[in-house]
C-alpha positions in Angstrom: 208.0 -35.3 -78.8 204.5 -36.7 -77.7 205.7 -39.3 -76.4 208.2 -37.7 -73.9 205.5 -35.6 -73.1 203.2 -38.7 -72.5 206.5 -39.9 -70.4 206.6 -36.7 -68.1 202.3 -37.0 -67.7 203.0 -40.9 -66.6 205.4 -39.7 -64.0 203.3 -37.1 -62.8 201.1 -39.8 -62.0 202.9 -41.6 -60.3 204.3 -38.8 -58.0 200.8 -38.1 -57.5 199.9 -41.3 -55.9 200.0 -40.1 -52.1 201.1 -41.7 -48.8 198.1 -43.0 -48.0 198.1 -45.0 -51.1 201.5 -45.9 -49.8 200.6 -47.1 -46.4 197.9 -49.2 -48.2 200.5 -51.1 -50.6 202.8 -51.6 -47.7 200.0 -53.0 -45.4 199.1 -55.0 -48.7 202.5 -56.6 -48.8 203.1 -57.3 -45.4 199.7 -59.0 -44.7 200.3 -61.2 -47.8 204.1 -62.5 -46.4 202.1 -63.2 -43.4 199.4 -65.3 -45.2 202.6 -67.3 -46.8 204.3 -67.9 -43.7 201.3 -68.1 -41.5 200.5 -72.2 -40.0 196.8 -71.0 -39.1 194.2 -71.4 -41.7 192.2 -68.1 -40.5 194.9 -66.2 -40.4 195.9 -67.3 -44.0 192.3 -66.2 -45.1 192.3 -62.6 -43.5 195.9 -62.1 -44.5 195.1 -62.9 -48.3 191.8 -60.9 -48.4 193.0 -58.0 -46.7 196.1 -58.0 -49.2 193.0 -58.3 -52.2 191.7 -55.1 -50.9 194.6 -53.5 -51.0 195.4 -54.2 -54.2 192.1 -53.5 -55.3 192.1 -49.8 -53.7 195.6 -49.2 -55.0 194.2 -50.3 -58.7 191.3 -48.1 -58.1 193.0 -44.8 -57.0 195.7 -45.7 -59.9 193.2 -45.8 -63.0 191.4 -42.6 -61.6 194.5 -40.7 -61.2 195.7 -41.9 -64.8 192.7 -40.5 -66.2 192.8 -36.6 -64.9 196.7 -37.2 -66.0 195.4 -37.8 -69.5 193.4 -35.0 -69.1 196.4 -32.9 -68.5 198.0 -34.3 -71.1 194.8 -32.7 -73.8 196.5 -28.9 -73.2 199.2 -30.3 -75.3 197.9 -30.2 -79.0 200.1 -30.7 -82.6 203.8 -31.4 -82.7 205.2 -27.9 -82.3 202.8 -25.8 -80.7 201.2 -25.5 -76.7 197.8 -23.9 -75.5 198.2 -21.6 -72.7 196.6 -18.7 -71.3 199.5 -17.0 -69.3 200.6 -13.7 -70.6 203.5 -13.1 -73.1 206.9 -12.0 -71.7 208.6 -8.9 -73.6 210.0 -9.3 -76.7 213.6 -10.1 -76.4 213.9 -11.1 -73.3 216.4 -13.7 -72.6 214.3 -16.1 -70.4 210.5 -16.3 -69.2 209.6 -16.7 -65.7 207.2 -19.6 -66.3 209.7 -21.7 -68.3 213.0 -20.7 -66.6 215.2 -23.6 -68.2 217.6 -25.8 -65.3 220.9 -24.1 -65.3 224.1 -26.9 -64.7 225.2 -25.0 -61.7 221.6 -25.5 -59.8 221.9 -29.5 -60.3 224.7 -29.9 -57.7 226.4 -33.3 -57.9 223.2 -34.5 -60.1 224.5 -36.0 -63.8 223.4 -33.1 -66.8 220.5 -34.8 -68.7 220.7 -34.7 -72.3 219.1 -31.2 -73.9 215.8 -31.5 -75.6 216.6 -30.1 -79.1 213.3 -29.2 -80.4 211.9 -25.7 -79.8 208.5 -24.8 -79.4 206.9 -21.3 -79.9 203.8 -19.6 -77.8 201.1 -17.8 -79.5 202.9 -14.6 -79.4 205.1 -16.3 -81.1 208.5 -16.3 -78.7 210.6 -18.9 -78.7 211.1 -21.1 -75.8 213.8 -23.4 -74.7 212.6 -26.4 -72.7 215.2 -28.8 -70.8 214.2 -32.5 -70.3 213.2 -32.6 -66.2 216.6 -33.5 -63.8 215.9 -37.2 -62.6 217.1 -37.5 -59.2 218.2 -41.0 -58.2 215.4 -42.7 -55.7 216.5 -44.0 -52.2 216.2 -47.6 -52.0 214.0 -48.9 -49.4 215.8 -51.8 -47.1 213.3 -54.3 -46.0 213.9 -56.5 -43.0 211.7 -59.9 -41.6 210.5 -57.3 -38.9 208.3 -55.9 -41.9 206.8 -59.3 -42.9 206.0 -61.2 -39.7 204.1 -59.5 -37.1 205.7 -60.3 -33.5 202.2 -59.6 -32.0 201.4 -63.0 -32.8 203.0 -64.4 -29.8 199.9 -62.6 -27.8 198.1 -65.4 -28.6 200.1 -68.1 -27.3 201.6 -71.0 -29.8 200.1 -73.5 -31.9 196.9 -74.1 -30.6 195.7 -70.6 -29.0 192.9 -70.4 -27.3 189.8 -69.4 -30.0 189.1 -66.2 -28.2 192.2 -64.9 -27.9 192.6 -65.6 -31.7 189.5 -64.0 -32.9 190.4 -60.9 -30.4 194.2 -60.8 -32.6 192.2 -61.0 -35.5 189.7 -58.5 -35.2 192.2 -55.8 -33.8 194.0 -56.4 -37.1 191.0 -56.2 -39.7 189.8 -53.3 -37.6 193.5 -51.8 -38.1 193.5 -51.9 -41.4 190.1 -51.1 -41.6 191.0 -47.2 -39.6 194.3 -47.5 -42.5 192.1 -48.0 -45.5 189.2 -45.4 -44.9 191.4 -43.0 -43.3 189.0 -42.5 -40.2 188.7 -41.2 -36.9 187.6 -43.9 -35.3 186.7 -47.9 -36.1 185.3 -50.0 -33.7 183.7 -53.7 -33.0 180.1 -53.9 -30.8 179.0 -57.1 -30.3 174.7 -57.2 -30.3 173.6 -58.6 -26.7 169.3 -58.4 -27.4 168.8 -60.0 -24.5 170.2 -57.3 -22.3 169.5 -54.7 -25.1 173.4 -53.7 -24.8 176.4 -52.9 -27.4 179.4 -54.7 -25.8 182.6 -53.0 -26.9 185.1 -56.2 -28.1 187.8 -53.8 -30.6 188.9 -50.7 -31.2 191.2 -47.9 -33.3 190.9 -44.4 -32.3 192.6 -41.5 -32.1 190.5 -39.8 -30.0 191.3 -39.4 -26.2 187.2 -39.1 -25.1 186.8 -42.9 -26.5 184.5 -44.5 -23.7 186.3 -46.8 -21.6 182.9 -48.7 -20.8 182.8 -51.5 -22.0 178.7 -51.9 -22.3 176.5 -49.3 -23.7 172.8 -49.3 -23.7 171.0 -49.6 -26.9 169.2 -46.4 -27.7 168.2 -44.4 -30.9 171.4 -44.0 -32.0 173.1 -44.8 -35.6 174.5 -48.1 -34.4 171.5 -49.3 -32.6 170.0 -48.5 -35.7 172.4 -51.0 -37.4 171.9 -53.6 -34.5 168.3 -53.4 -34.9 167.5 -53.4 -38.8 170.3 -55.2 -40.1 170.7 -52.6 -42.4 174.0 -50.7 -43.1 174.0 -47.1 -42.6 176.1 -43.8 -44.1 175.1 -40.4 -42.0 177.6 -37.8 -44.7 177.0 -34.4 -42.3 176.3 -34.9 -38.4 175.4 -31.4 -37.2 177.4 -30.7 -33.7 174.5 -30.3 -31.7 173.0 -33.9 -33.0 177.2 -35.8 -32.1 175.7 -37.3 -29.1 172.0 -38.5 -30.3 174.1 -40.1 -33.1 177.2 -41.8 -32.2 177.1 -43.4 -28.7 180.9 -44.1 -27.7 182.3 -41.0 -27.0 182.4 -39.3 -23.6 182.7 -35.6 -24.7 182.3 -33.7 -28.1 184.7 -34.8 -30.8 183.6 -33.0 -33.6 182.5 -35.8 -36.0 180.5 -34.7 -38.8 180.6 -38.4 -40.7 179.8 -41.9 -39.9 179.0 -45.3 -41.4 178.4 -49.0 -40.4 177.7 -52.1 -41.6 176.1 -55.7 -40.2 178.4 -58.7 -39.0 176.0 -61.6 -39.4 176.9 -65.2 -38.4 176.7 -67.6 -41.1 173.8 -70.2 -41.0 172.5 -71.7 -43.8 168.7 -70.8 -42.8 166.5 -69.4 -40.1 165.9 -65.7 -38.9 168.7 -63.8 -39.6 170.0 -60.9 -37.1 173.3 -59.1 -37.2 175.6 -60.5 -34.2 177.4 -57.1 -34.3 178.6 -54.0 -35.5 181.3 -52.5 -37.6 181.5 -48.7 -36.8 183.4 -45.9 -38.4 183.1 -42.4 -38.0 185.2 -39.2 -39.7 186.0 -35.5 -38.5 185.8 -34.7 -42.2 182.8 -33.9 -44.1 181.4 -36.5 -46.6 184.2 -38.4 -45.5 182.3 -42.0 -46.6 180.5 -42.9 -49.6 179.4 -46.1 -51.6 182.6 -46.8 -52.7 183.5 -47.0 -48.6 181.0 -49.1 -47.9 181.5 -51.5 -50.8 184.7 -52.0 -48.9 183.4 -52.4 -45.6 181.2 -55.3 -46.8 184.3 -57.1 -48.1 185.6 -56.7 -43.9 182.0 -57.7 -42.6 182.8 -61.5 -44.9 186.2 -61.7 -43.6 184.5 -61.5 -39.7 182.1 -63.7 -40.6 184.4 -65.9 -41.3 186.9 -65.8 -38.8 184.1 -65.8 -36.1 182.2 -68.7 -37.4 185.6 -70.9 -37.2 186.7 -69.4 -33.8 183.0 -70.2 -32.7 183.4 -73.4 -33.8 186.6 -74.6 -32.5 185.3 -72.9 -29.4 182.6 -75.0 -28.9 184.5 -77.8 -29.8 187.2 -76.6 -26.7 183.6 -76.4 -24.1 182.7 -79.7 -25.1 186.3 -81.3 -24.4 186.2 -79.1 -21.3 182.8 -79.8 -20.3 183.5 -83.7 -20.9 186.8 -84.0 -18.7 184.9 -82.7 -15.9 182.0 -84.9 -16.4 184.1 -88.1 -15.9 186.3 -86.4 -12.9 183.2 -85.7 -11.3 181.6 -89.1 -12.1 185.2 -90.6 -10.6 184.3 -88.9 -7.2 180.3 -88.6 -7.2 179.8 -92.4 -7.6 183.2 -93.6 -6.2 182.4 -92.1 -2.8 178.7 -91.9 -2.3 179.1 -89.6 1.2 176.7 -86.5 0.0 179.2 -83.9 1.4 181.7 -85.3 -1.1 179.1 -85.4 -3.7 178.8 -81.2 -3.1 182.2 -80.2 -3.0 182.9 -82.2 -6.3 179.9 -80.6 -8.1 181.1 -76.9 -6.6 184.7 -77.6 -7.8 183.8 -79.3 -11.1 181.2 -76.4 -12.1 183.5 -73.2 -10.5 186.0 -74.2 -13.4 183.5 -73.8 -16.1 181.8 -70.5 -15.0 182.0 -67.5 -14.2 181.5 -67.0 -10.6 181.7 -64.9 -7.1 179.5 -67.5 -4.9 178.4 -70.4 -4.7 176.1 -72.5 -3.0 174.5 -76.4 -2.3 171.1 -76.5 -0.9 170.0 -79.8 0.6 167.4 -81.5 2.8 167.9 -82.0 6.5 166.3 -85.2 7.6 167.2 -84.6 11.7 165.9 -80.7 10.7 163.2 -81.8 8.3 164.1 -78.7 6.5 166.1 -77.4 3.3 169.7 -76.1 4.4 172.3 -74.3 2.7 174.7 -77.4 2.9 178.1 -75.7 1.6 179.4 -72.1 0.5 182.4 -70.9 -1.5 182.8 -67.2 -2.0 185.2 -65.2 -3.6 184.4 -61.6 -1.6 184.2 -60.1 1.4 180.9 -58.6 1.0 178.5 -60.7 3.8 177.0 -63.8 2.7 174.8 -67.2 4.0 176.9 -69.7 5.6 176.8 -73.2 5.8 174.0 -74.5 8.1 171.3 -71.9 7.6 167.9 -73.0 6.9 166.1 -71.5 3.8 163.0 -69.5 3.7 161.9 -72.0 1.4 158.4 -70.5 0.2 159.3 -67.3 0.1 162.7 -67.6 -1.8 164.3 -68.1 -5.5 166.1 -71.3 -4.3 163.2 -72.5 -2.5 160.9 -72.0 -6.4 163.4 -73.6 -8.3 163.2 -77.0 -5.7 159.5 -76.4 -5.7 159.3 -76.1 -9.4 162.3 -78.0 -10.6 162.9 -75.6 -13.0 166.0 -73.2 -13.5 165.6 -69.5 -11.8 168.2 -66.9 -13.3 168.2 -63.2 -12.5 170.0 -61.2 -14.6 170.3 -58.1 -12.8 169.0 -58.4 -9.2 169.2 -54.6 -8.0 165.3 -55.0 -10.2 164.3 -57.6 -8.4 163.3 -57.3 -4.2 162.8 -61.7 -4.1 165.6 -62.6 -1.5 167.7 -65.6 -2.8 168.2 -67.5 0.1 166.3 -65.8 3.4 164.0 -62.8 3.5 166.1 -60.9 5.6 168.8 -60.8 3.4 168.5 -57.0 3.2 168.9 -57.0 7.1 172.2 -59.0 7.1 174.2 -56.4 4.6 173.9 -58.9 1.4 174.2 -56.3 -1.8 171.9 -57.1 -4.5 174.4 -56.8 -7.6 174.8 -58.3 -10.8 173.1 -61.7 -11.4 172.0 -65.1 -9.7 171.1 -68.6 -11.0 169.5 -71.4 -9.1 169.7 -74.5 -10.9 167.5 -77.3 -9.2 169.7 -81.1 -8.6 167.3 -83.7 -9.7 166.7 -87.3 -10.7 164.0 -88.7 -13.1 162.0 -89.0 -9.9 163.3 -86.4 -7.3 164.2 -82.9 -6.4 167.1 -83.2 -3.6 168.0 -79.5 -3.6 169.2 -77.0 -5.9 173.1 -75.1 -7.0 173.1 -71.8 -7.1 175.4 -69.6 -8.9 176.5 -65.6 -8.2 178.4 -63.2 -10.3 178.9 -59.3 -9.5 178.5 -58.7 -13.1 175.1 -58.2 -14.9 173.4 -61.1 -17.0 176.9 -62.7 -16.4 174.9 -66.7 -16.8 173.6 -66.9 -20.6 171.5 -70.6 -22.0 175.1 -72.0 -22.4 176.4 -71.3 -18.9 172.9 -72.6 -17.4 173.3 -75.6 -19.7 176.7 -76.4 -18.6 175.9 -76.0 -14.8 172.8 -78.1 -15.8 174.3 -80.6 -17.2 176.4 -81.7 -14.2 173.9 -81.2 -11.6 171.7 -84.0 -13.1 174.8 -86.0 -12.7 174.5 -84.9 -9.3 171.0 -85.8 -9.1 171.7 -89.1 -10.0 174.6 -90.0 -7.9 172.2 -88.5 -4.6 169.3 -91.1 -6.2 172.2 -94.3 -6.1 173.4 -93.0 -2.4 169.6 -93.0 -1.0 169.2 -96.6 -2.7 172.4 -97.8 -1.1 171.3 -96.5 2.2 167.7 -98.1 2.4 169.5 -101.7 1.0 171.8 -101.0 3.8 168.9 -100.5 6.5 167.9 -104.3 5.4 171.4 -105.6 5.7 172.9 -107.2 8.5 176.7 -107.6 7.4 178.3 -105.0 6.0 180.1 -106.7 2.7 183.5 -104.7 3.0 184.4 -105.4 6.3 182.4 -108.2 7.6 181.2 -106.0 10.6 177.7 -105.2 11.4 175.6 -102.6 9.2 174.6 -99.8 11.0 170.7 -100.1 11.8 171.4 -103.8 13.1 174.3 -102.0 15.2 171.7 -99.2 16.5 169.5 -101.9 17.5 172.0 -104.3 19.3 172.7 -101.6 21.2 169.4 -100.6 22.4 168.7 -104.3 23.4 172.1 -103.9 25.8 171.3 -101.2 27.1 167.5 -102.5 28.2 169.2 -105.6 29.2 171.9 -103.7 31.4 168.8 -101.8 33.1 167.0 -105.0 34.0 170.3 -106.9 35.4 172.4 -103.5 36.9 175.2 -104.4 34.9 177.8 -101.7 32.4 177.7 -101.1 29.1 180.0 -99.2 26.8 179.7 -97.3 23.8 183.0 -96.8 21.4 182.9 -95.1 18.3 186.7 -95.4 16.6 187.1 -92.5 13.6 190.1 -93.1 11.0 191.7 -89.9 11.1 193.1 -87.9 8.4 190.7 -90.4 5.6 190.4 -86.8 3.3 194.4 -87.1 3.2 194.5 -90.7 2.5 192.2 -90.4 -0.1 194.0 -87.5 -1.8 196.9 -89.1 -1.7 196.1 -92.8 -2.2 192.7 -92.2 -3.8 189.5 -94.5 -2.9 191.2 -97.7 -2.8 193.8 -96.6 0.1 190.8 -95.3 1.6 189.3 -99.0 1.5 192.5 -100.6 2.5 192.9 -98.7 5.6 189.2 -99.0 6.9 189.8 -102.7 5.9 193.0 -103.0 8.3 191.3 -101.3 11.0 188.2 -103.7 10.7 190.4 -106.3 10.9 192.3 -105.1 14.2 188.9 -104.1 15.8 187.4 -107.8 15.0 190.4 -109.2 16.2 190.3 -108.2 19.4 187.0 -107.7 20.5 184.9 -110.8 22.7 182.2 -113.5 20.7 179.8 -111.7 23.1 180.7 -107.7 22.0 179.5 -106.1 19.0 180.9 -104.3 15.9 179.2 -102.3 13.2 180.5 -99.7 10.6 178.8 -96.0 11.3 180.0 -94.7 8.0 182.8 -94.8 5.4 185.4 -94.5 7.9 184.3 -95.0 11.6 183.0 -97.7 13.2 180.9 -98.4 16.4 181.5 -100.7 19.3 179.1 -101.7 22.0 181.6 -103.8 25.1 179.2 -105.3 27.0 179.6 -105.9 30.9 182.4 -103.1 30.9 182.9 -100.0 32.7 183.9 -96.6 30.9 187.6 -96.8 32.6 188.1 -100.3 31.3 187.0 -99.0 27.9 189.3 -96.8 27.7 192.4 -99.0 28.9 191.4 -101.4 26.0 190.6 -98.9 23.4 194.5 -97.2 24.3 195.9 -100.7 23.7 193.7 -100.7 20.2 195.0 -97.2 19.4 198.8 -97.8 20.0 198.2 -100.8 17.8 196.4 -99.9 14.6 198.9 -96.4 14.8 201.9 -99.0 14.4 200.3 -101.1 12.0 201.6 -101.2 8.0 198.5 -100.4 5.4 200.0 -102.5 2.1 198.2 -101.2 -1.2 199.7 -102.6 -4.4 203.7 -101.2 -4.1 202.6 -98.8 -1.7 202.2 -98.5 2.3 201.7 -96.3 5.0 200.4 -96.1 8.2 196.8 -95.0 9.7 195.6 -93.6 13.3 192.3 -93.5 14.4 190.9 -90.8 17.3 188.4 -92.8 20.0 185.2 -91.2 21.6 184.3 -93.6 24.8 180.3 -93.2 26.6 179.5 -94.9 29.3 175.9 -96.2 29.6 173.6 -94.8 32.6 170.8 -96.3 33.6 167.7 -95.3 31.6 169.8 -94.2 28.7 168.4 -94.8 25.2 170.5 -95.9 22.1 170.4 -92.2 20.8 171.9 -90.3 23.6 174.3 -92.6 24.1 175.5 -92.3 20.3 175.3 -88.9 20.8 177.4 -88.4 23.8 179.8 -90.7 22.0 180.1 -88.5 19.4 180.1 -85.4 21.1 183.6 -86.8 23.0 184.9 -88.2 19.4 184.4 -84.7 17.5 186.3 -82.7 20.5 188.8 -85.4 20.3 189.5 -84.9 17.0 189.8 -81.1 17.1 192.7 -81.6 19.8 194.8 -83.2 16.7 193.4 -86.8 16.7 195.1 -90.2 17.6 194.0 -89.8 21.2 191.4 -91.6 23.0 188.8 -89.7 25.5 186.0 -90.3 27.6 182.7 -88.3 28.1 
């Protein structure tokens, strides 16, 4: 008889153990089939140490319930005989109200269990019939590969996801079964930014509506600053109503939460000062909700983040290095491949928008015809008012100008606190809004400062050391390919031929041209001036990179020196127009040879490897005056060509 009594106490155990218990196994089970099945080697780890904790709290809530069962199980004392204080029905009376035996005809379609034959008799000494319990069968649970594999997975992409979107899948799981496993109100993630004194919000659980959908809060006094501060956890059993707000931060109204405790996230390092990174929050509308035994728990969750953020860190890292290193060489490709220093500035503004975060940017130079610092180029991505290209900067009195002057970075984190203008000191004047934060990142060589890259975001502190570093990084690149063009343009002050096209440099054209002129004067003879501009070059380079670039200029060199008299000159202005002096030649004639040279070099075949196409070039004509100097007449020249150009090119016209 014990043990069927023993029997009936076991079961009453196991009735006992609630849902919540449960929910826990099941979590348990399903995270583990997920650690089996999973490919990824951090999922694997959180899987199989969540499923530990499961176990561990199922084990735990087991034994104690055991025990008070065995407890129970002490109001039953001898063989024949049971304790009990209830009161003693009347003698003869055919059944007692406390021990009413299971009649046949209440068991429905349930099989009659066999009849317990021994009696047992209460201290007044009745006798009492007891019937073994009626065992109703148990529905069987049908599992399907839905309850194993989590379909959420495919949220962050396939094999290789990207690191934050992994660690974001991760931590909304742990922080899941985190809410599961402590039965709380809310659980939620802060990452510790110290430099802006902010909790950033990165997961949460709750089942409360007033959650705060801001995504920064400021650190203050309360519980989890507390946390971010010490490094210590913290357990607060009673919160009185009045105190909710002082206490936990992330709530817009009242919610009634009268417990709370957190816990530390450090990063693993192996030595140094050590400062939590974040914050594990979890709060209760129950009194006393949390105790040691909760935060023993906790602890175990706080090692699994550790975990999975150092190797999500780590392969992310790895991921900015590859990135950062692709665009280094792209940007080496077109910096050194094409030393023109407007080329040089849109590749650094394309190479560095795809790395940071951004709403402007800008490329500050020096003038040498202005000898002053311009803002060369400008990309934004609003239509709040700006700079444009071409204004000059108030350099002493501005943050670009101090980072040129001082070759050292400038970054503003939050420049509604600050009244320095950026660029101009009427920037207030022109409409520009002074929000969120601005870097100025000075381009320079070993042995010079040629301007600086600035970077805007409308978001606060939005450029951190490895943002700055990144942008860093390739602006010295850029300081060095501005260093090799200024070589290459003194060498090519001292240099008569130009190697690539066998026509004159530039400086020995300028001066040719002068002595013509002053030779015109003295004998009251022409002179003309031609400058002949390859059009479309961006789209030949584009499509037939540098070397299709170099084939056409080569093929109009070749057309140009062709037909030109042993007594005219030739000289390349830039990387793809060149400049043409006809001596003893009117304007009109000019322009009757240069329409002959047009038609020509438009119907001429450009052969580069297995490859041809065709090239035009657009023809500004200036006929010398008398007392005209080299530099007006360049200019006039130039003046036609541009105008020319803007009316779709291929055409030739005289100023």
């Amino acid at each position: 008889m014990p043990e069927k009594l023993q029997g009936i106490a076991f079961q009453s155990v196991v009735s006992r153990l609630s849902l919540q218990e449960g929910v826990v196994a099941g979590i348990g089970v399903l995270l583990f089939f997920l650690g089996v099945w999973s490919t990824s080697i951090s999922t694997k780890l959180f899987c199989f140490l969540i499923a530990g904790i499961a176990l561990y709290y199922i084990f735990e809530s087991f034994r104690s319930k055991k025990g008070s069962a065995h407890a129970e199980h002490d109001l039953v004392v001898g063989h024949g005989s049971v304790k009990s204080d209830l009161p003693a029905p009347p003698v003869g009376e055919a059944k007692n109200e406390f021990f009413e035996p299971v009649r046949k005809e209440d068991m429905g379609d349930h099989p009659t269990p066999p009849e317990i034959v021994e009696n047992f008799v209460n201290h007044e000494g009745n006798e009492i019939r007891f019937e073994e319990p009626v065992q109703i069968p148990v529905k069987t649970v049908e599992y399907t590969v839905s309850d194993f594999v989590d379909d959420d997975q495919s949220s962050i992409g396939g094999g290789q996801p990207e690191p934050k979107s992994e660690f974001n899948f991760l931590l909304q799981k742990i922080v899941s079964v985190a809410k599961e496993v402590t039965f709380a109100n809310s659980v939620s993630f802060f990452w510790v930014n110290r430099e802006a004194q902010q909790l950033v919000l990165e997961g949460k659980i709750t089942d409360s509506e007033a959650f705060t959908s801001s995504r920064k809060i400021p650190m203050g006094n309360d519980v989890v600053s507390q946390i971010a501060s010490t490094g210590k956890p913290e357990i607060v059993s009673q919160i009185a109503l009045n105190a909710e707000r002082d206490i936990v931060p992330y709530y817009t109204s009242l919610q009634e939460i009268r417990s709370f405790v957190g816990v530390p996230v450090y990063y693993p390092q192996s030595s140094g000062e050590r400062l939590p990174v974040a914050v594990l929050s979890v709060d209760s509308k129950a009194d006393d909700a949390f105790g040691q035994e909760t935060l023993a728990l906790l602890t175990q969750f706080t090692k699994m983040l550790s975990a999975v953020l150092k190797s999500s860190t780590e392969k992310y890292d790895l991921i900015g290095e590859s990135e950062l290193l692709k665009a280094e060489k792209r940007f080496r490709v077109k910096a050194f491949g094409d030393s023109e220093i407007s080329n040089i500035g849109n590749a650094l503004a394309e190479e560095i928008s795809m790395l940071v975060p951004w709403d402007a940017l800008t490329l500050t130079l020096f003038d040498d015809t202005q000898k002053q610092w311009v803002i060369a180029n400008v990309r934004t991505r609003h239509n709040h008012r700006y700079v444009v290209a071409k204004q000059v900067l108030d350099f002493h009195a501005s943050v670009v100008g101090n980072a040129i002057k001082n070759n050292a970075v400038q970054n503003i984190g939050d420049m509604s606190k600050t009244t320095e203008p950026r660029f101009l000191t009427n920037e207030t004047s022109l409409g520009m809004a002074r929000v969120g934060s601005f870097a100025a990142i000075p381009i320079a060589s070993a042995n010079k400062c040629y301007g600086a890259f600035t970077l805007e975001c409308r978001d606060k502190d939005a450029y951190n050391s490895k943002e700055i570093s990144v942008a860093s990084h390739l602006t010295s690149i850029a300081g060095i390919a501005l260093e090799l063009h200024e070589a290459n343009e003194i060498i090519r002050e001292y240099v008569i031929v130009d190697e690539g096209t066998g026509t004159m440099s530039k400086k020995y054209l300028m001066q040719r041209l002068s002595e013509e002129l002053q030779r015109a004067d003295d004998n009251g003879s022409d002179v003309s001036f031609l400058f002949f501009g390859i059009s479309s070059i961006n789209d030949i380079i584009s499509r037939y990179g540098k070397a299709g670039a170099d084939a056409a200029v080569a093929r109009v060199a070749s057309i140009l020196r062709s037909s030109i008299r042993s007594y005219d000159l030739i000289g390349r202005f830039d990387q793809s127009m060149f400049g043409v002096v006809l001596v003893n030649t009117t304007a009109n004639d000019a322009y009757l040879w240069a329409e002959k040279l047009r038609s020509a070099i438009a119907s001429s075949i450009v052969t580069l490897e297995q490859k041809t196409f065709s090239a035009t070039v657009t023809v500004g004509i200036c006929g010398a005056t008398e007392g005209m100097d080299a530099g007006e007449c360049v200019s006039n020249a130039m003046q036609v060509l541009e105008k020319a150009k803007e009316a779709g090119g291929n055409i030739v016209r005289v100023f």
